[in-house]
Each structure stands twice: as C-alpha cells, then as structure tokens.
N, C-alpha and C positions, 0 to 999 in steps of 0.2 A: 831940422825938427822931424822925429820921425811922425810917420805916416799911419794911419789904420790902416794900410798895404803891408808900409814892411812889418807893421804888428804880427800881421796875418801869415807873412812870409816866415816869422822868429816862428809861429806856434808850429807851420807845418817843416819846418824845419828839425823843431826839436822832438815831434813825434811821428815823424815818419816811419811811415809802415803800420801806422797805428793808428786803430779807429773805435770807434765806439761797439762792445757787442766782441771786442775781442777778447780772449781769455788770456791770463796770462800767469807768472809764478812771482810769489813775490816773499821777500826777509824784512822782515821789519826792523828796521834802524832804531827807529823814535817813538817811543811812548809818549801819551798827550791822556791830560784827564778824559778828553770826549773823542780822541782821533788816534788812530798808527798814523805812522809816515814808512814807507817800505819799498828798498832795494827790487826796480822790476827789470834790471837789463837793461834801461833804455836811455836817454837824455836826459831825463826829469826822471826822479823818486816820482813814487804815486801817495796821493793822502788818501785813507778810509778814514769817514768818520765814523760816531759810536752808531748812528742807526741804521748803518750798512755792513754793520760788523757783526759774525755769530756771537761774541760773547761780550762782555762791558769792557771797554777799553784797556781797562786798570788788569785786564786778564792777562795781557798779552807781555811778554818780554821780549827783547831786541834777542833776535840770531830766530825768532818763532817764523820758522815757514806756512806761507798763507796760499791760498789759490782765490786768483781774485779775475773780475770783468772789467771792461771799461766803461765807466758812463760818463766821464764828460771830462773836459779840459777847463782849468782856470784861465784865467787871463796872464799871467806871467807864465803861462806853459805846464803845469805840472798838470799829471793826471789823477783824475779821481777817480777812484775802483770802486768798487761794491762788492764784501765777502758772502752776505747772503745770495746777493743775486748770483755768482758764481757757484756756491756753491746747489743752489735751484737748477741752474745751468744743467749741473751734473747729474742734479737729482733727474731730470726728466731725461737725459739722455741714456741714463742705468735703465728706470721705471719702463722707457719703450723697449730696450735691448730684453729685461726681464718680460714685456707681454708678447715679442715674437719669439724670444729660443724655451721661454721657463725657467731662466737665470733666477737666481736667490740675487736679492739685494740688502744690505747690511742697513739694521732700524734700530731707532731708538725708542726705548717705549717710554713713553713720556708722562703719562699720565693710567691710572683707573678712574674709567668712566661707567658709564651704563652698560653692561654688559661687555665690556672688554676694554681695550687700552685704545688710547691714540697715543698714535707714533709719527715718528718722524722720518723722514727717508733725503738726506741732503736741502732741508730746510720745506719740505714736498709731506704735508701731514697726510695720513690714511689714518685706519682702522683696522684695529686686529680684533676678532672676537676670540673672547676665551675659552670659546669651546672649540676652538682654533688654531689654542696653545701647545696644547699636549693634551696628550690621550687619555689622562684619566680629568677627575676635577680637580679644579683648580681650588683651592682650600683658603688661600690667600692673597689674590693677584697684589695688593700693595707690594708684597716683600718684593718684587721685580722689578717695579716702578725705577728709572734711572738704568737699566741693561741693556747690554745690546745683543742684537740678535740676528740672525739671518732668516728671509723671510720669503715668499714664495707670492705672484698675485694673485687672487682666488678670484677677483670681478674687478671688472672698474669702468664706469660711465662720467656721464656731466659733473655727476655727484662726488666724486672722487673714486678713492681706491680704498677697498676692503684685502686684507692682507691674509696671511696663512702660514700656522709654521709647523703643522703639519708634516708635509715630509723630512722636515727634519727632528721630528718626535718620533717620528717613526722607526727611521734611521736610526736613532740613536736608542727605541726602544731594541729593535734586532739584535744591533750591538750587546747591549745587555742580555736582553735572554739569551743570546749563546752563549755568550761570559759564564752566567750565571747559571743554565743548565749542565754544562760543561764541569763546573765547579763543584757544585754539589748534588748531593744524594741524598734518600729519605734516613733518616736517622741523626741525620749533621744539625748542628746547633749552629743556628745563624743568631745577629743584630737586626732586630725592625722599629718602627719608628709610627705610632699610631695615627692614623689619617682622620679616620671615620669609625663613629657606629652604625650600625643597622640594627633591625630586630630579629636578624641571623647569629649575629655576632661582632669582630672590630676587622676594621680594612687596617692593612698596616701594610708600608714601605719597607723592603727588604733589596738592599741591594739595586734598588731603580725598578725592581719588579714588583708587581700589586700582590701583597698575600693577602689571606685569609683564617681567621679563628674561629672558627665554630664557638657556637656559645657555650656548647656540651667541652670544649679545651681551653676555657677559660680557667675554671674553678674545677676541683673534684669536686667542690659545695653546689648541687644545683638548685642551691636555696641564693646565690653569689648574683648579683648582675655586673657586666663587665664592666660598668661606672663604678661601678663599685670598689675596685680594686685597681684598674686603670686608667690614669689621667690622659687628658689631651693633650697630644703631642710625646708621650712617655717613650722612653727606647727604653725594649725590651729583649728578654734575651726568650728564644722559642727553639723550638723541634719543628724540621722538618715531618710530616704525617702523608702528604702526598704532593707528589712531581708529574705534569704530565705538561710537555712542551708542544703538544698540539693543540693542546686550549689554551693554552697560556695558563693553567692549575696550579695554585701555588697552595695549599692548604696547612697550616701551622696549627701547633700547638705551646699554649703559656704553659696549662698545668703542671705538662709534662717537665719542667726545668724547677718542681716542686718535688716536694719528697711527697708518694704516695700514702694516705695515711692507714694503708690497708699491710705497710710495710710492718709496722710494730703494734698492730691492734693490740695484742697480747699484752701491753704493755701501758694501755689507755683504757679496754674495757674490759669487763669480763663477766660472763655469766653468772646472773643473782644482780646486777648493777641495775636501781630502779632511777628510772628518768620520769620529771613535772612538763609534759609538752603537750605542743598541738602538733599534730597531724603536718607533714608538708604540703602531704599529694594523697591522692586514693585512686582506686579503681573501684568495678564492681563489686569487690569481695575482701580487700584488703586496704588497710591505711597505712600509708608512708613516714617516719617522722627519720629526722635528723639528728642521730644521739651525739657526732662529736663532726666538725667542720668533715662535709662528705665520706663518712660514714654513715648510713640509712639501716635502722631495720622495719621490719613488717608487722603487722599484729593483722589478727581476720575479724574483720569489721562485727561483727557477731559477739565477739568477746566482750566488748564496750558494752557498757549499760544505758539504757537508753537515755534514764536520764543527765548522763554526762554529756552526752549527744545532744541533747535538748540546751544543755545549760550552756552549751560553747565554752567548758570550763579546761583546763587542761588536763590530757590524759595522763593515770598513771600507766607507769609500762614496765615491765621487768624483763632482762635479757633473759631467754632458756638455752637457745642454742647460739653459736658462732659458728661460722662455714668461711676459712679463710681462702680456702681456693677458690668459693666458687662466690665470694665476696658475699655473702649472704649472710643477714643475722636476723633470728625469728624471736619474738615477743612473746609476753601474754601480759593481759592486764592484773597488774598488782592490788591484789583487795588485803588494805592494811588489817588486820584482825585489833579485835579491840584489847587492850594491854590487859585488862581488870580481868577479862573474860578468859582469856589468854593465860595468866597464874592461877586462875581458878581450875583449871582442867589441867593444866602443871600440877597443879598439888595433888587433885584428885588421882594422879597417876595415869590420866585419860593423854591419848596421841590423837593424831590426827585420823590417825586408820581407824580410829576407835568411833572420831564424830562423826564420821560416813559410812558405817559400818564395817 
C-alpha cells in the first residue's frame, strides 16, 4: 500500500531540480477551453490555467511557445505555471535594468485615459503622458490605442511608473529633418496633411516635419478664411516659401499651387466695369473692396457720398485705371445719370463739356 512517503518521494522524484519561483520555457501540446497543457523539458508537462494565462485560453494553439513560472505541483506530479506571473517576472527585471542604465523597454499602450495612455510593460502597468509622446500635439491619442512602443522611464516611486517616449520622438524627429532638409529647397512642391488651425493660419504635416501657412498663403482672397476652403485632416499639395533648419522653419504656401488671378486680369476685368459692393477693408483715406475672388481695387474715401455711408447701402464703383505690374486697380464712384435727363441733352446736342462748362 503505498505510503504518503513514497507519494512525496514519486513528486520530488519527478521534479527534480524544480521548484516553485523557477522560470522556465515552455510548447504547448494541449488546448483546453479554461487551461494549456505545455511541453517544459521535464518529467511532467506543466498545466496553466485561463487566469494565469496572458490571453483567453481558446488564444492559444499547440507548437505556441510560452515562458512560464512555477507555482505549485498537483498531487499526481504535474506542475502548475503561471504565464502572467512569468511574464511580471520579466517585466520587473527589464523595468530595474531600464532605471539603472536608461534602457528603453518595449510597452503596450493599452488604453486613452486622462491625459495620456496606460500601458503595459510585461503584464507591469505605468503611465505615459501625452505630452510625453511626441513632440508636437497629439490630435488623436485613440488612433494608437493597441501599439507598441518603446519607452524610456521618466519617474517611478510607491505609486508606480510614469513612462517617456521622448527620446525616441526625438530620434526619429532628427532623422526626419535631415531626410527632409536634405531633400528639399524653397521652390519645391511637397504633400501635407492639415493638423490644426490657429488665428495665424493652418499647421500642417509634411513629411514628419511641422509646417506652416500663413493665412495671407492660404487664398489670394483675403476676404477667404482657411475653414473655408480647407477641411480637417485634408492632404494638400503646397510650395515651399521658406527653409531654415536651425529653427526647425518650415513656412508653406496653398495659394501658390493656384493659378494667380492677376495672370489674365485682362480677360476678367476691364476699365469702365461697374461693381454693387461693400467695402472689404479701409484705411484712413481709402476703401478696399474685392471686385473678382483676390483681385482688390481702391476708391478714396471722399468720393463716396455721405449718405451712402450713412445708409450701409452698397457702393457703386467703376474701374478707371488697371496697373498689372504693380497689381493695382483704382476706382471712382459711379453716379448713374438719369436716362430722361440723359436724351434730353442728347437731343439738345449738349455734351458733357458743355454741362460743366
């Protein structure tokens, strides 16, 4: 009859050399709805069940290499592993190696939370902030949700570990701006990809680099606001306008990849052409209006009657001059003559020299 001796003699028999707390490698043979069973090298297969396992049992298929721990022995001999705790094991043994040399350790970002992701570091959660991520803003941390990354530690106490990934935005920012200064010059037509607006003008992505559009290189129109013509998130095609790789300058132009429409004025407006508008813009002496999408001419504020001014009605305006070098077209205000009045001094053979003497 055997003995609770030789019981005890069969178990250290059959895992000799092995103890609880050891690591070890292991193939999984056997799929189970709640358990693996998996090839460890030794006497006895090992069993994990599902809540000591990184993913839901049904994940796993036979020839899937695990790294597992020891936690305990059944009574017929087999051993029991734990793949989270193994792989925890690792996580704290990286996490220390990473806060004495400054080693990167490989994270998963797991979630968007409050101001940045939790992650995960071999079953070992931290925090990353996202102003943490990379160097410019982050526009939509979901889209990353599920990536992995390499990470850096910035702090860590009782409370856990705050992460960083940082030097590798940075890294990989350098990489780019030499790529990308190297490449191109002012004049060149790049692909960007719009970020942001401001009340400057649109931040747009080019190549991994940050550019910028003046709001004055959005439209020739600067009646145009850049909502206006472009959406969020739009790829767009632009002009280089300026380069300087010691601020990191990247300054673009939309309108430029437009046709000027100062190219075929001649052929849109012409002197004697009367326009019904309002005013764009003014100064102290002159009023601005916009006769054809960024084409502007002048009128001097004086020529207006007062009470068209009074009435906020719109002005008439009639071109006199066109100046296409120096982009310029000057006004005067149109005073329609009455028709009746108009054939009456036709007939009488009277001109207009004649009614001013």
């Amino acid at each position: 009859m055997e003995t609770m001796q030789d019981f005890m003699e069969q178990i250290d028999a059959a895992t000799k050399n092995l103890k609880r707390g050891d690591l070890v490698d292991g193939v999984v043979i056997q799929c189970g709805d709640d358990h693996i069973i998996a090839d460890i090298q030794y006497a006895q297969d090992g069993v994990i069940y599902e809540d000591e396992l990184v993913n839901p049992a049904t994940d796993y298929q036979p020839e899937d290499k695990v790294h597992l721990v020891v936690i305990g022995f059944s009574r017929d001999g087999q051993v029991i592993l734990s793949e989270k705790k193994a792989q925890r094991s690792r996580g704290e043994a990286l996490l220390k190696e990473a806060a004495e040399k400054g080693t990167f350790v490989e994270a998963t970002l797991k979630a968007a939370v409050k101001g940045g992701y939790r992650v995960d570091v071999c079953g070992i959660e931290g925090y990353l902030p996202f102003s943490l991520y990379q160097r410019d803003y982050l526009n939509d941390p979901a889209v990353h949700v599920g990536e992995k990354t390499l990470l850096a530690i910035e702090k860590s106490d009782k409370r856990g570990y705050v992460f960083t990934r940082m030097p590798i935005a940075n890294k990989i920012f350098e990489e780019q701006k030499t790529e990308f200064f190297n490449k191109y010059k002012i004049g060149d037509k790049v692909e960007g990809v719009q970020v942001a607006f401001n009340k400057g003008g649109v931040v747009v992505d080019v190549a991994g680099m940050r550019g910028f559009i003046p709001n004055s290189e959005v439209s020739y129109s600067r009646a145009v606001k850049p909502q206006d013509i472009i959406a969020e998130g739009a790829r767009l095609e632009l002009v280089i306008r300026e380069l300087n790789a010691e601020k990191n300058q990247l300054i673009l132009s939309y309108k430029e990849t437009k046709q000027d429409p100062w190219q075929d004025i001649e052929a849109n407006l012409a002197v004697g052409d009367v326009f019904e508008l309002k005013p764009r813009g003014q100064n102290q002496n002159l009023y601005f209006y916009e006769l054809l999408e960024g084409v502007e001419g002048s009128l001097i504020k004086k020529k207006v009657p007062d009470e068209v001014v009074q009435s906020g009605e719109d002005h008439s305006v009639i071109v006199v001059a066109i100046d296409k070098d120096r982009q310029r077209i000057e006004l005067d205000y149109y005073f329609e003559m009455d028709e009746q009045f108009s054939d009456e001094q036709t007939d009488a053979g009277s001109t207009l020299g004649d009614l001013f003497g």
